[in-house]
PyMOL Python script that loads the backbone (N, CA, C, O; Angstrom):
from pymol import cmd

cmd.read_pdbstr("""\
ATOM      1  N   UNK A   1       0.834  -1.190   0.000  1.00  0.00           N
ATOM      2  CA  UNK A   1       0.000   0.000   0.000  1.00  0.00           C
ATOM      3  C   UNK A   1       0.875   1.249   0.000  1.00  0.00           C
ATOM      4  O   UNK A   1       2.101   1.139  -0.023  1.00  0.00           O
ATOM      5  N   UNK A   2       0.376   2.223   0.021  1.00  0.00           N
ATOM      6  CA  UNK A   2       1.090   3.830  -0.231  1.00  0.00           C
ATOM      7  C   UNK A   2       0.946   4.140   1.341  1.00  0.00           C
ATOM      8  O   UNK A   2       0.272   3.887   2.339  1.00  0.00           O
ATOM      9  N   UNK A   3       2.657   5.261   0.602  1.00  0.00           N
ATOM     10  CA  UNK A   3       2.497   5.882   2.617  1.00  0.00           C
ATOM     11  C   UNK A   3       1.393   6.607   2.879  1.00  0.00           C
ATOM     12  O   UNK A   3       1.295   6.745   4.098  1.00  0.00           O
ATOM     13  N   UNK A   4       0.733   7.004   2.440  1.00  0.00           N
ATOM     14  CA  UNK A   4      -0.605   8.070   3.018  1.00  0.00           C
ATOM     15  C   UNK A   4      -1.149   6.897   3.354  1.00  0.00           C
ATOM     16  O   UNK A   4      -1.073   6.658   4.559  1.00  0.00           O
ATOM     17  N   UNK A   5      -1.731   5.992   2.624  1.00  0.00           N
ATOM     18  CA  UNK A   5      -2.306   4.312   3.281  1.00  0.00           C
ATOM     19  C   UNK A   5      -1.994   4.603   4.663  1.00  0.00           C
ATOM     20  O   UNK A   5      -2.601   5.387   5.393  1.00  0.00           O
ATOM     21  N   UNK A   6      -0.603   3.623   5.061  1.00  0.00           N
ATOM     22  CA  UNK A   6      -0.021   3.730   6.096  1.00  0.00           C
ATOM     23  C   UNK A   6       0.080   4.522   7.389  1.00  0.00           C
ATOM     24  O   UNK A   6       0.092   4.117   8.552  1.00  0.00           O
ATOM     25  N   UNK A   7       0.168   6.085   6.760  1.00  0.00           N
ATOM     26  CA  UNK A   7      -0.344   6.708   7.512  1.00  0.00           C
ATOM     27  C   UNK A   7      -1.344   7.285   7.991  1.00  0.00           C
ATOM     28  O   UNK A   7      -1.397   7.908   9.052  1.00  0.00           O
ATOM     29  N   UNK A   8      -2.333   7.068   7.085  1.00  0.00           N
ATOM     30  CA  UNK A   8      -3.608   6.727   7.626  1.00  0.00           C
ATOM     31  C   UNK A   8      -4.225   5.978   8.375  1.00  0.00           C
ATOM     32  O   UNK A   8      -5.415   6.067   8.678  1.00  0.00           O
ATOM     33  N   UNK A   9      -3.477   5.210   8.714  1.00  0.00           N
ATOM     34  CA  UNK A   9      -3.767   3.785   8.995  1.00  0.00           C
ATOM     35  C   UNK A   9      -3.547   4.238  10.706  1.00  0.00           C
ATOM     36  O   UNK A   9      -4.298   4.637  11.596  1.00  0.00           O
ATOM     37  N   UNK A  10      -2.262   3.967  10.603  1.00  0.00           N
ATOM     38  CA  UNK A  10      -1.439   4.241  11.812  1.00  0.00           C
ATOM     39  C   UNK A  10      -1.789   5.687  12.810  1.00  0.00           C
ATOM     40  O   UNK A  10      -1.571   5.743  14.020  1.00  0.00           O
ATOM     41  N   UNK A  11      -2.348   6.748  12.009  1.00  0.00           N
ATOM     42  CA  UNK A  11      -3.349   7.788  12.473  1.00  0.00           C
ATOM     43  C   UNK A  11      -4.664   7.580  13.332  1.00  0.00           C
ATOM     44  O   UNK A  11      -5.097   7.949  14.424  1.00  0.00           O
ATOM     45  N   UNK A  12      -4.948   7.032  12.588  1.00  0.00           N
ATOM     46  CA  UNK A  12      -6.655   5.804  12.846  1.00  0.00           C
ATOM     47  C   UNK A  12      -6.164   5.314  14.761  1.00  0.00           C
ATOM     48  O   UNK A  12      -6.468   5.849  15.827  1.00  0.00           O
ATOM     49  N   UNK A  13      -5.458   4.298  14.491  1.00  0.00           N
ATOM     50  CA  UNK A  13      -4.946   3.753  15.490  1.00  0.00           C
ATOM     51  C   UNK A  13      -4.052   5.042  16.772  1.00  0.00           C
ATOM     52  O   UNK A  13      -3.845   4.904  17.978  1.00  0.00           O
ATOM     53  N   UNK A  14      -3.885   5.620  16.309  1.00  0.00           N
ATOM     54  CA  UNK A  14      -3.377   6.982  17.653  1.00  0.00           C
ATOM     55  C   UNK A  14      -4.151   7.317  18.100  1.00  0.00           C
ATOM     56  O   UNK A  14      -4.174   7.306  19.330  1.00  0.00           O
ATOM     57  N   UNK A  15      -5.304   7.842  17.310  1.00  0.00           N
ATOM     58  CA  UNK A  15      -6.439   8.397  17.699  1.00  0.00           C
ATOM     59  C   UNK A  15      -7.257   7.413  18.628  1.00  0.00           C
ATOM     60  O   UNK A  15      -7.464   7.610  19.826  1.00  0.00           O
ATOM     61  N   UNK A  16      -7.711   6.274  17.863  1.00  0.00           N
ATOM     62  CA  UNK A  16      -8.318   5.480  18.615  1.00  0.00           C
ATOM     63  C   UNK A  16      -7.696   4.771  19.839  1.00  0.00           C
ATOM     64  O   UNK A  16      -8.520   3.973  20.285  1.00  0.00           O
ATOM     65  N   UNK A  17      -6.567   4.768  20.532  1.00  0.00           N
ATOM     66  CA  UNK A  17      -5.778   4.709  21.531  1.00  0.00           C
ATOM     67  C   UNK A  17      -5.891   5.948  22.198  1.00  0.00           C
ATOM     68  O   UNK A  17      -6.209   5.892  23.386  1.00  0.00           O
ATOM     69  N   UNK A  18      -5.688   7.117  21.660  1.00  0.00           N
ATOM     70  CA  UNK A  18      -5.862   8.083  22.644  1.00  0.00           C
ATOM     71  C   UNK A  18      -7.062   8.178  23.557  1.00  0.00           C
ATOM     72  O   UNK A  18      -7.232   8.747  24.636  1.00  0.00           O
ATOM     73  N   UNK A  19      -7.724   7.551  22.901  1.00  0.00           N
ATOM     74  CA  UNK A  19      -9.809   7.700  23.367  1.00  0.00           C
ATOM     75  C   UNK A  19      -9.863   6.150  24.447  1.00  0.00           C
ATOM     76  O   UNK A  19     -10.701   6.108  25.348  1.00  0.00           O
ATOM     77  N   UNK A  20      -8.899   4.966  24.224  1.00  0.00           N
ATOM     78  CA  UNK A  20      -8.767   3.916  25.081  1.00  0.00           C
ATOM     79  C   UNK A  20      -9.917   3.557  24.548  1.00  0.00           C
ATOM     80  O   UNK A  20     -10.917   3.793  25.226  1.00  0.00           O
ATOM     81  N   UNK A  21     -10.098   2.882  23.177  1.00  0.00           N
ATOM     82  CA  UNK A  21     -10.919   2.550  22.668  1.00  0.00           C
ATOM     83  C   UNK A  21     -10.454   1.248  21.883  1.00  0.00           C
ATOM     84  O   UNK A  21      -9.408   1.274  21.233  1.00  0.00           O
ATOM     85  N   UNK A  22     -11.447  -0.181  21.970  1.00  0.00           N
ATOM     86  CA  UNK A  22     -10.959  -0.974  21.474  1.00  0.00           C
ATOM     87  C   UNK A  22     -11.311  -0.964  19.724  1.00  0.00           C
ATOM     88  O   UNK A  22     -12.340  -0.438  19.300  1.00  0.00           O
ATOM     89  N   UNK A  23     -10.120  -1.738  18.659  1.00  0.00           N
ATOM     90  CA  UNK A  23     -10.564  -1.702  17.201  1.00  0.00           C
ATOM     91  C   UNK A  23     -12.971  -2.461  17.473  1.00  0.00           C
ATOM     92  O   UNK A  23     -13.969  -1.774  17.256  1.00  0.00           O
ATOM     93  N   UNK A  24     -12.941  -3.414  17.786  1.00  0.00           N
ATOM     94  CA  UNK A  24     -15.053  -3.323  18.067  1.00  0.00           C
ATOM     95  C   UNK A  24     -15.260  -2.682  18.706  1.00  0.00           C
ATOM     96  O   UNK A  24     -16.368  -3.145  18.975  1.00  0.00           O
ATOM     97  N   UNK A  25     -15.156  -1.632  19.498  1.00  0.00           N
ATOM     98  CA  UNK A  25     -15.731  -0.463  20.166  1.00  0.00           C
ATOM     99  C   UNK A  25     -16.269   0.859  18.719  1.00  0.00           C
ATOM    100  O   UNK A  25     -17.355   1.251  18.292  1.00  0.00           O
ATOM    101  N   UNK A  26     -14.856   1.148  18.401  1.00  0.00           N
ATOM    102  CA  UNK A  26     -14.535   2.057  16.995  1.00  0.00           C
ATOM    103  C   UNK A  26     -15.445   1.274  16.230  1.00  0.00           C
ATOM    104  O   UNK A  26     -16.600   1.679  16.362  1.00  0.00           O
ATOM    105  N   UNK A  27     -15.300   0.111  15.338  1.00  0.00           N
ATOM    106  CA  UNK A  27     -15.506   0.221  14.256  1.00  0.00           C
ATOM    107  C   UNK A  27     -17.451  -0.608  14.608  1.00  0.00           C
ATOM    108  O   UNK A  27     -18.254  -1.000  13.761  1.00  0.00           O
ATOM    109  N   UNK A  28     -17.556  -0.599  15.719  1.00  0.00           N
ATOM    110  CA  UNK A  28     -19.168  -0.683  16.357  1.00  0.00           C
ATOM    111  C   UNK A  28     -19.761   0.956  15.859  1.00  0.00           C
ATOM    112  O   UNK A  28     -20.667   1.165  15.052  1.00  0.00           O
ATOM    113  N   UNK A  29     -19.156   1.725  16.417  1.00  0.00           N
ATOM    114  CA  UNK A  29     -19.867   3.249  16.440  1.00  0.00           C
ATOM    115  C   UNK A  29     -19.134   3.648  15.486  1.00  0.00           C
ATOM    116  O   UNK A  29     -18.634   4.718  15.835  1.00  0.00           O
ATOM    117  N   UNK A  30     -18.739   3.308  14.280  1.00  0.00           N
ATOM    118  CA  UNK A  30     -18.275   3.752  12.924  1.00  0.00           C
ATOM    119  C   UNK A  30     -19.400   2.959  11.399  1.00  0.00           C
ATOM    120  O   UNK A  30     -19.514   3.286  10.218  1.00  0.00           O
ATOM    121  N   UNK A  31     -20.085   1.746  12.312  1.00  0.00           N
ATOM    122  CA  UNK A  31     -20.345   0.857  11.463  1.00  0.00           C
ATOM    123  C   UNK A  31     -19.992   0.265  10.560  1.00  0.00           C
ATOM    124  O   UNK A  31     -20.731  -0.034   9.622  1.00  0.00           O
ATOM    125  N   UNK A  32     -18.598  -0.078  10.661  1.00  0.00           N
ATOM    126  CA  UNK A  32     -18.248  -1.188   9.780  1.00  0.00           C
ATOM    127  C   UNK A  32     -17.530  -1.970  10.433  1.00  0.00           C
ATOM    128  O   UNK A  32     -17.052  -1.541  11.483  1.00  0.00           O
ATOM    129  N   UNK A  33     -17.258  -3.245  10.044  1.00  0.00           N
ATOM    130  CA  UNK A  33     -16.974  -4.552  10.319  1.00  0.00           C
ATOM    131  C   UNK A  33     -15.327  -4.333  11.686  1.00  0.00           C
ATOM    132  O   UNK A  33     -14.429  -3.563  11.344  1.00  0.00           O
ATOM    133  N   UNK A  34     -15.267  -4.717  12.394  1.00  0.00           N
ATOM    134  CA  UNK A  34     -13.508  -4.926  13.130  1.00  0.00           C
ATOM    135  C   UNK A  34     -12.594  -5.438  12.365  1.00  0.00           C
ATOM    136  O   UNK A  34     -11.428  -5.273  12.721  1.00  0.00           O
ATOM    137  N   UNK A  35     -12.883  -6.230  11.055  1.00  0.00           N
ATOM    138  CA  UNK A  35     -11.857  -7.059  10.548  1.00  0.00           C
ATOM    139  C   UNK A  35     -11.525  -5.586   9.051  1.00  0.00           C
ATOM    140  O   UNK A  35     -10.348  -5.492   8.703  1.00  0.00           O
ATOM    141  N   UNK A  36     -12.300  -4.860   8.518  1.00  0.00           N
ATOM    142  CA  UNK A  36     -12.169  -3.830   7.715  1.00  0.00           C
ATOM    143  C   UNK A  36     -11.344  -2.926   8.729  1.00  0.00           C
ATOM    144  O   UNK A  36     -10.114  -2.962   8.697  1.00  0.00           O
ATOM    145  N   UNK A  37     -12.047  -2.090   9.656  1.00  0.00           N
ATOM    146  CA  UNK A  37     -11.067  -1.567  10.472  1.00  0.00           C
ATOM    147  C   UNK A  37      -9.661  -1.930  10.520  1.00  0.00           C
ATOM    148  O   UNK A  37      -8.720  -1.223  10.160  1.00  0.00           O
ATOM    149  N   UNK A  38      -9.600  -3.404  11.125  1.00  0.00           N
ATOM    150  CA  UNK A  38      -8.107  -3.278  11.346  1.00  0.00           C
ATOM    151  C   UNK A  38      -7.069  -4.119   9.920  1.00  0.00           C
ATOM    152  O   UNK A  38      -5.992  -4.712   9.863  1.00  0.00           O
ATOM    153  N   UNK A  39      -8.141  -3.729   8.953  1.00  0.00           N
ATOM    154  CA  UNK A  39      -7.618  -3.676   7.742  1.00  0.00           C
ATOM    155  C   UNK A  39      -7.016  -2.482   7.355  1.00  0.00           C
ATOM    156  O   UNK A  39      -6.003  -2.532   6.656  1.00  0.00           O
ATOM    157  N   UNK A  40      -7.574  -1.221   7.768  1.00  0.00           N
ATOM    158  CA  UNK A  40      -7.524  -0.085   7.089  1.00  0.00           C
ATOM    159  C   UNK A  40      -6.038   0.618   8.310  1.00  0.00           C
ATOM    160  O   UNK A  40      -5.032   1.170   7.866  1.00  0.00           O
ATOM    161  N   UNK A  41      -6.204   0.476   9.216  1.00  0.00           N
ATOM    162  CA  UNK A  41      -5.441   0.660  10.559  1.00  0.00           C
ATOM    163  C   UNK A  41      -3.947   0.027  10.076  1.00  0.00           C
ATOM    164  O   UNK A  41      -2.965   0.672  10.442  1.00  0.00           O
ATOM    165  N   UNK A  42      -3.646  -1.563   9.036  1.00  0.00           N
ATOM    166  CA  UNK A  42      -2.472  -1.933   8.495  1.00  0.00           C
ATOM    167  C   UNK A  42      -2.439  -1.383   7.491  1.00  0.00           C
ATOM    168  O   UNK A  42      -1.374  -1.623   6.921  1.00  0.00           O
ATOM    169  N   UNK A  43      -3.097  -0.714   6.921  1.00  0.00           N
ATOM    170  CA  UNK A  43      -2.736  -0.529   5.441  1.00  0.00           C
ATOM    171  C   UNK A  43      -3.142  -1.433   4.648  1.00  0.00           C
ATOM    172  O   UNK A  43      -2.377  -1.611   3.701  1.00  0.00           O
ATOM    173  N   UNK A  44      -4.433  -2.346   4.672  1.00  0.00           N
ATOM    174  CA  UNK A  44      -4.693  -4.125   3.551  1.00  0.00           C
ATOM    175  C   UNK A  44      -5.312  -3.164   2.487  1.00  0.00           C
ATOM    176  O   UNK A  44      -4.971  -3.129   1.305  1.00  0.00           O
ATOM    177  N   UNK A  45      -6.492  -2.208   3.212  1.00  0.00           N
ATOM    178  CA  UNK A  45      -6.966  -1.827   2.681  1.00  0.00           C
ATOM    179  C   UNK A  45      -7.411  -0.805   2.665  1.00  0.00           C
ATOM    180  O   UNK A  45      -7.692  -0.418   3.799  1.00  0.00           O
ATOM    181  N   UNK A  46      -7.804   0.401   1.310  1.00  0.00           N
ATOM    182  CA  UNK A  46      -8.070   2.162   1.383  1.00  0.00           C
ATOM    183  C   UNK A  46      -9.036   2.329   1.787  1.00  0.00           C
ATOM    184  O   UNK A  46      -9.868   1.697   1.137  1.00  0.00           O
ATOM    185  N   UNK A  47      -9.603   3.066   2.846  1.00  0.00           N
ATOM    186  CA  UNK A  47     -10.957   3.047   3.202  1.00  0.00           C
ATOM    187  C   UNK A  47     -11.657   4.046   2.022  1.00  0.00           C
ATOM    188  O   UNK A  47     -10.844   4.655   1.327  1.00  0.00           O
ATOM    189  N   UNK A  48     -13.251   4.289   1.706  1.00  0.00           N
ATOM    190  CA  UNK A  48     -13.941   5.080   1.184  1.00  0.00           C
ATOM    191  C   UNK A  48     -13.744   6.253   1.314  1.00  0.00           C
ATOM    192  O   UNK A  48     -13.115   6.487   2.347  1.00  0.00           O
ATOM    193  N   UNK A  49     -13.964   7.018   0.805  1.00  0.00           N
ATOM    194  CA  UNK A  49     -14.498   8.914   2.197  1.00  0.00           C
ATOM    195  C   UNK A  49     -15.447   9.114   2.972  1.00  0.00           C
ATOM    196  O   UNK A  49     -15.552   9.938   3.881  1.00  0.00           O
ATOM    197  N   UNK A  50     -16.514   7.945   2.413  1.00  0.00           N
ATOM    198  CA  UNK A  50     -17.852   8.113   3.665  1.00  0.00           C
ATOM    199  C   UNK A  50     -17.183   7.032   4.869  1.00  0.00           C
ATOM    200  O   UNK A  50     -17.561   7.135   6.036  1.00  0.00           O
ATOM    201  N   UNK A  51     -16.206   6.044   4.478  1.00  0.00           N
ATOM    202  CA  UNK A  51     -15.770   5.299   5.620  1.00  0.00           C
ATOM    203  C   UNK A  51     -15.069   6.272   6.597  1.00  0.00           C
ATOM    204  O   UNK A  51     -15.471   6.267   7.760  1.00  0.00           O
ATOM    205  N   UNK A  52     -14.018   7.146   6.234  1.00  0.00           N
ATOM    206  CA  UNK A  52     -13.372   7.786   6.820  1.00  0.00           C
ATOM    207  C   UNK A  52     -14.156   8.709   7.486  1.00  0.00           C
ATOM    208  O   UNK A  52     -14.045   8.793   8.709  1.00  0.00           O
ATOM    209  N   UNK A  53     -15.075   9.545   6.773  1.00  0.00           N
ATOM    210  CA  UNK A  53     -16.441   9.917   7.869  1.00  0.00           C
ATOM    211  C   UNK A  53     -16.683   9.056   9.081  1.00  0.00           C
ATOM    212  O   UNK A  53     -16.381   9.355  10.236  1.00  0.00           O
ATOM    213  N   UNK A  54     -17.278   7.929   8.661  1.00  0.00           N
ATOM    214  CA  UNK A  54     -17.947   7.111   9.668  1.00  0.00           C
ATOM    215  C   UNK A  54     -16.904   7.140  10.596  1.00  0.00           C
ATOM    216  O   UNK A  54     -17.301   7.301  11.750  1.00  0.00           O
ATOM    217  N   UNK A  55     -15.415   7.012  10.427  1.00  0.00           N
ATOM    218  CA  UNK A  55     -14.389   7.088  11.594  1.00  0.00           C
ATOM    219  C   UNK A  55     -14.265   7.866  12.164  1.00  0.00           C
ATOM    220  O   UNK A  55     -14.240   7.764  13.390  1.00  0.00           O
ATOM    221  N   UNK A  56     -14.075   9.470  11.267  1.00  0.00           N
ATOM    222  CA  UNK A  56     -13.953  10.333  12.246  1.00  0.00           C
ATOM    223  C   UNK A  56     -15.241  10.479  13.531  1.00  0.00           C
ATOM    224  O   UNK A  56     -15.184  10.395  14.758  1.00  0.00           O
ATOM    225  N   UNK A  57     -16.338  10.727  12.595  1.00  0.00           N
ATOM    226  CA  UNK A  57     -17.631  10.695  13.267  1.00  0.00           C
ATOM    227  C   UNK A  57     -17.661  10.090  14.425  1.00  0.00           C
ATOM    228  O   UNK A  57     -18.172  10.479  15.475  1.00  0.00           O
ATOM    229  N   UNK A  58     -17.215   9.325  14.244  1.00  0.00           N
ATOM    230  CA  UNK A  58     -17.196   7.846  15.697  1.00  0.00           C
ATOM    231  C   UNK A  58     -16.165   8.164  16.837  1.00  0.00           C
ATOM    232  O   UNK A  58     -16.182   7.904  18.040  1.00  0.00           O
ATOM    233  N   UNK A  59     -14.990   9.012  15.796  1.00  0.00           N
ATOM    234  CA  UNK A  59     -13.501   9.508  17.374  1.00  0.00           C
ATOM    235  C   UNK A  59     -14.326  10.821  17.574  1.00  0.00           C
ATOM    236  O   UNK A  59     -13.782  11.459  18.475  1.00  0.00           O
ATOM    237  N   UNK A  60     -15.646  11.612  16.994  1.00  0.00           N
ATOM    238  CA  UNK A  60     -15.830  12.157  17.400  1.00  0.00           C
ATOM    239  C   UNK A  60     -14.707  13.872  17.319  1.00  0.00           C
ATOM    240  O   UNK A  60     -14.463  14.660  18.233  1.00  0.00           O
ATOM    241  N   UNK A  61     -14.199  13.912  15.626  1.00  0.00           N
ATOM    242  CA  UNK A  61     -13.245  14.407  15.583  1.00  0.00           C
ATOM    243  C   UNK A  61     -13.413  15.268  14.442  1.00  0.00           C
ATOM    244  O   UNK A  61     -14.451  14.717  14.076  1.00  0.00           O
ATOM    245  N   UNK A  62     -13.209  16.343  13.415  1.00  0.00           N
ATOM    246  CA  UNK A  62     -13.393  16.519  12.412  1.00  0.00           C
ATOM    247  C   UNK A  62     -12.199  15.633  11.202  1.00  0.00           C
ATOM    248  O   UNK A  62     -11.037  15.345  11.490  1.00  0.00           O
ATOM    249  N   UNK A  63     -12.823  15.364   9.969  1.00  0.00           N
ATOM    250  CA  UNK A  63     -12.418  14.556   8.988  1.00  0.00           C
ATOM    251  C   UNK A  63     -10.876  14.960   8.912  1.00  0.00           C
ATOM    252  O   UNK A  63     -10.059  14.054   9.073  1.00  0.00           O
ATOM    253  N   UNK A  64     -10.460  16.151   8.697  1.00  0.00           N
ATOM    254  CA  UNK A  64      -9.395  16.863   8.552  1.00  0.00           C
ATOM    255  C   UNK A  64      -8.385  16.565   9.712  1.00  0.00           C
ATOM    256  O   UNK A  64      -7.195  16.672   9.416  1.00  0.00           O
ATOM    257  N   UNK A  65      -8.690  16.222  10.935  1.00  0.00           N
ATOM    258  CA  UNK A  65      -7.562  15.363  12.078  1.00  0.00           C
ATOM    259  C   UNK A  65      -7.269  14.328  11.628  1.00  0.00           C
ATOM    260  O   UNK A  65      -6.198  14.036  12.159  1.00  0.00           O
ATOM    261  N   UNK A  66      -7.583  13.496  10.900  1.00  0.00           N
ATOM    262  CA  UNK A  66      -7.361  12.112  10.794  1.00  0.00           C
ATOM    263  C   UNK A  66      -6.104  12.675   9.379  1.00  0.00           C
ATOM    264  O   UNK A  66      -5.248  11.884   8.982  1.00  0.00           O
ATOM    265  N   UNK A  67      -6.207  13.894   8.884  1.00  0.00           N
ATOM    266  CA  UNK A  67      -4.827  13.741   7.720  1.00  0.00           C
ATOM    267  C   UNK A  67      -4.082  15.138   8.122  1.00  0.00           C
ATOM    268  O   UNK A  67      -3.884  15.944   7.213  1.00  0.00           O
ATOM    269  N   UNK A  68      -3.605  15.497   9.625  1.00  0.00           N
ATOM    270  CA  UNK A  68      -2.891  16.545  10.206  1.00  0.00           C
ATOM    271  C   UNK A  68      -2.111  15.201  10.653  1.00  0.00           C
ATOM    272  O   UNK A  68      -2.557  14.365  11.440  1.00  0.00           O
ATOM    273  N   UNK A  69      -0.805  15.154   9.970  1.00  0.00           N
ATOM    274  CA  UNK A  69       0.659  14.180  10.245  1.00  0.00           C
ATOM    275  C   UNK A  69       1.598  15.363   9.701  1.00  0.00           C
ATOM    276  O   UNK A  69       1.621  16.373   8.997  1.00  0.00           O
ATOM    277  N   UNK A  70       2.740  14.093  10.946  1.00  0.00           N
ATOM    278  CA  UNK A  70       4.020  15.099  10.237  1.00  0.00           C
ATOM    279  C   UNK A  70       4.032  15.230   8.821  1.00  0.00           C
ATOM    280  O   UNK A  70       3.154  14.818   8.062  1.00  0.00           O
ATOM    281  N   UNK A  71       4.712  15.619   8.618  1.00  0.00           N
ATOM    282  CA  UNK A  71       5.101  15.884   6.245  1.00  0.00           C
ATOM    283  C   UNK A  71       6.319  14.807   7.092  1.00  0.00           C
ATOM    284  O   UNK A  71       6.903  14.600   8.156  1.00  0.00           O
ATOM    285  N   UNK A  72       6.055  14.144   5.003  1.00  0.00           N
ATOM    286  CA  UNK A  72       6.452  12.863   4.765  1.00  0.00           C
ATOM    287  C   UNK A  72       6.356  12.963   3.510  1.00  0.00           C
ATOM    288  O   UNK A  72       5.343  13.396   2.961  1.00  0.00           O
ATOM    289  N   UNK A  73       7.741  12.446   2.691  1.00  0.00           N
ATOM    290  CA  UNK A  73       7.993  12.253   1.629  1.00  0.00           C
ATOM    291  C   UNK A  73       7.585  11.285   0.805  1.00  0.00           C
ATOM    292  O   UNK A  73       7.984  10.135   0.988  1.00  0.00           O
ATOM    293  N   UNK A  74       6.782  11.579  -0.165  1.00  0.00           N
ATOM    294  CA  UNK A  74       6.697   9.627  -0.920  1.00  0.00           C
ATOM    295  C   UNK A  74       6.872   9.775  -1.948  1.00  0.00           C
ATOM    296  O   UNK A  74       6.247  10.415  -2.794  1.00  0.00           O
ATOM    297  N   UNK A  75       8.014   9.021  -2.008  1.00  0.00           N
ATOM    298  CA  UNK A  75       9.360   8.789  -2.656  1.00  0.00           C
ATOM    299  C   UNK A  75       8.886   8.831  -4.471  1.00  0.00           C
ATOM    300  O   UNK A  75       9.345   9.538  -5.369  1.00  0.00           O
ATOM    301  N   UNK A  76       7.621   7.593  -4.518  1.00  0.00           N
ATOM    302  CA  UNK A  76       7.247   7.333  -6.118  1.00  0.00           C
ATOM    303  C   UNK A  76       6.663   8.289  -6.687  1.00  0.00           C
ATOM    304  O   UNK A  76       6.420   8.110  -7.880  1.00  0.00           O
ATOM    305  N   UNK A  77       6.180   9.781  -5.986  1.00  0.00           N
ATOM    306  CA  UNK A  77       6.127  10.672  -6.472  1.00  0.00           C
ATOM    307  C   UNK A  77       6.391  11.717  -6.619  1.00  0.00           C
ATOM    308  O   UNK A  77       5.920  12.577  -7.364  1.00  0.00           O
ATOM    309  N   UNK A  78       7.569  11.734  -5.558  1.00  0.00           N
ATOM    310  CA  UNK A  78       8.499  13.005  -4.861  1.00  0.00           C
ATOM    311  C   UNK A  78       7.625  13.893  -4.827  1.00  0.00           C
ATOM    312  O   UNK A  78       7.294  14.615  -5.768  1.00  0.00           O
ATOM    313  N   UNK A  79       7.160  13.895  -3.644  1.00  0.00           N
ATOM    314  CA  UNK A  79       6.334  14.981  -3.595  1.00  0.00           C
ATOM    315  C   UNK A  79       5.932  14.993  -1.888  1.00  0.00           C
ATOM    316  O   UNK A  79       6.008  13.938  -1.260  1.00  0.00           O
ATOM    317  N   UNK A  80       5.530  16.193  -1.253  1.00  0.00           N
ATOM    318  CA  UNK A  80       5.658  16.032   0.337  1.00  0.00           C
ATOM    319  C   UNK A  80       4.275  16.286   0.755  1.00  0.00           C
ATOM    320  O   UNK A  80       3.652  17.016  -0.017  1.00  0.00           O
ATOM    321  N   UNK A  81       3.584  15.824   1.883  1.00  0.00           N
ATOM    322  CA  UNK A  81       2.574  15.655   1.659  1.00  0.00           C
ATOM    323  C   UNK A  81       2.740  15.989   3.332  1.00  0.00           C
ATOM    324  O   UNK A  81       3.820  15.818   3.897  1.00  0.00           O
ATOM    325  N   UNK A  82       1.493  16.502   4.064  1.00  0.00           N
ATOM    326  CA  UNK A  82       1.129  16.660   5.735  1.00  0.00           C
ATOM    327  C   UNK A  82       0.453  17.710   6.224  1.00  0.00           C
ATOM    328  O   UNK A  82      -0.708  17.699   5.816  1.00  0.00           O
ATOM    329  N   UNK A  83       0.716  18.675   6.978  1.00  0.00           N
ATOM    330  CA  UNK A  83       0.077  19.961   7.929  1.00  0.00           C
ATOM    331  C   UNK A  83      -0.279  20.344   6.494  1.00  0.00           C
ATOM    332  O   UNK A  83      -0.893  21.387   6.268  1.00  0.00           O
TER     333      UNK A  83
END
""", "prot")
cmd.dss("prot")
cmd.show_as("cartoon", "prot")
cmd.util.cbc("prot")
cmd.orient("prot")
């Protein structure tokens, strides 16, 4: 998968740790499956934009926290991507 994947992923999972929230807690009050969740949390798989709604919605966060990361380079398109 791509680093925004990844770091999306791995975003997902900060957030939802910060809240002491388990992956079926989240993806209960997100409505979709625990096994998609902690698909999307490794990087298996890209979530939608209404999925990523349903996530933020659920941390209770606006859409736009879930893609405030450090800047990060990816490489196959040289190009910098973050704040």
């Amino acid at each position: 998968m791509s680093d925004i994947a990844k770091q999306l992923g791995q975003r997902i999972r900060v957030l939802r740790n910060e809240q002491h929230m388990s992956q079926e807690e989240l993806s209960f009050r997100a409505g979709i499956s625990p096994a998609h969740l902690g698909q999307i949390e490794r990087a298996l798989k890209n979530p939608t934009i209404d999925t990523i709604a349903k996530i933020a919605e659920a941390l209770d966060i606006p859409v736009t926290t879930l893609f405030t990361m450090d800047p990060v380079s990816i490489p196959s398109q040289n190009k910098t991507i973050g704040k």
